[in-house]
C-alpha positions, 0 to 999 in steps of 0.5 A: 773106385767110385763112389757106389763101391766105396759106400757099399764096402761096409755092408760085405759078408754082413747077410752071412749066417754066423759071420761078422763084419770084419773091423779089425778092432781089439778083442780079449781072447778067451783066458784059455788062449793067452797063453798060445803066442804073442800075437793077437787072434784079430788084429788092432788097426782101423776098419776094412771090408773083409769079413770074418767067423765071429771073434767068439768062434775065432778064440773057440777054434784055437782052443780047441785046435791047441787042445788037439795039438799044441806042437803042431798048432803052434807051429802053424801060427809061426808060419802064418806069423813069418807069411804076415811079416812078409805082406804087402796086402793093400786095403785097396786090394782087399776091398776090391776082393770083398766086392767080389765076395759080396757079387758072388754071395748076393748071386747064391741068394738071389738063385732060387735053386739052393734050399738055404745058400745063407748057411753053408755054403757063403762060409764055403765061398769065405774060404776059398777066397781067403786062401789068397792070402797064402797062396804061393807067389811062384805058380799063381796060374795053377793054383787059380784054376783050382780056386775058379774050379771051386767057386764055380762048384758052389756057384753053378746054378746062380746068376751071372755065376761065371762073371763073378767068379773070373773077376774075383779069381783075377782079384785072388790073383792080386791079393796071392801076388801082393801077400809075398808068400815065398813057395817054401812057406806056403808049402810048410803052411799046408803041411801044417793045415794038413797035420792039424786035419789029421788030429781033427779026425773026420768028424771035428767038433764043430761048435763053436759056441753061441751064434756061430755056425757048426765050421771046421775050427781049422777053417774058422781059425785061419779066416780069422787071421787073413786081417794080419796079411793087410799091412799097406 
């Protein structure tokens, strides 16, 4: 990597509305989350790129997606936790992908199409990409003209549009292969997404609290547990 990527990995999603640099750093989660599983809501080892929903929306989005569903809730949070167990997602890997990220965010705000590409459609963007870290290793090329299908939809009026999406699918690609995620499992974590969905209803609430934007909790949830996929 040269030494111009290396130095701008630190800013990456950091121009994202509602969005915080990813630092892996300890948190105390909500009182009312303690007692949802064993497992930290953001993991506890040093830095990488990534970003991430805010730590506060994160612990709000399990609240009230435990509030929804205990039973299926936690039944997700077991598949997420057997698919981490089973990574070997690289900070390598992932910075390359933030770069990524960080293309196709700068490409929206430099378009002068888009009425205000900071809010709405950059967490769009995060989450899309971020379904790389369960993607099924088995159909990898199905699933990536799906995903380059997608970010195409949000990114079609901005520059060099096509450029950055291609590298980032292909940097998807790298990720969904090193993340081991077996298509039994991928299978049972979209069931659980979709259960979750359904008891969120059409119209979930999306307040997340102070300086978070209104998102999906379930969408907000996941992006804030793809840290625990870095493992090497």
């Amino acid at each position: 990597m040269d030494l111009l990527r290396w130095n701008g990995i630190i800013s990456l999603r950091a121009a994202g509305a509602g969005r915080s640099v990813r630092r892996r750093a300890s948190m105390n989660a909500k009182p009312a989350c303690e007692p949802l599983d064993g497992r930290q809501l953001l993991s506890t080892v040093p830095a990488v790129a990534l970003g991430m929903p805010p730590a506060t929306a994160v612990a709000n989005a399990a609240t009230d997606l435990n509030a929804l569903d205990s039973k299926a809730f936690a039944k997700f949070q077991s598949d997420l936790a057997k698919a981490e167990s089973h990574s070997h997602v690289t900070e390598a890997a992932v910075t390359a992908l933030a770069q990524d990220e960080s293309d196709i965010d700068q490409a929206i705000e430099a378009s002068d199409l888009l009425p205000d590409p900071s809010k709405g459609v950059q967490n769009e963007v995060e989450d899309v990409i971020d379904t790389a870290f369960t993607a099924s290793s088995a159909d990898l090329a199905s699933w990536a003209r799906g995903q380059r299908a997608d970010l195409r939809g949000y990114v079609i009026s901005a520059p060099g549009a096509e450029q950055y999406v291609n590298q980032t699918v292909v940097q998807m690609e790298v990720v969904a292969r090193e993340a081991h995620v077996t298509p039994q499992l991928s299978s049972a974590l979209a069931t659980d997404q979709a259960v979750l969905r359904r008891r969120e209803g059409p119209n979930p609430d999306t307040d997340l609290g102070p300086g978070a934007v209104n998102r999906d909790p379930l969408a907000v949830y996941y992006d804030g547990q793809v840290d625990n996929f870095i493992k090497d």
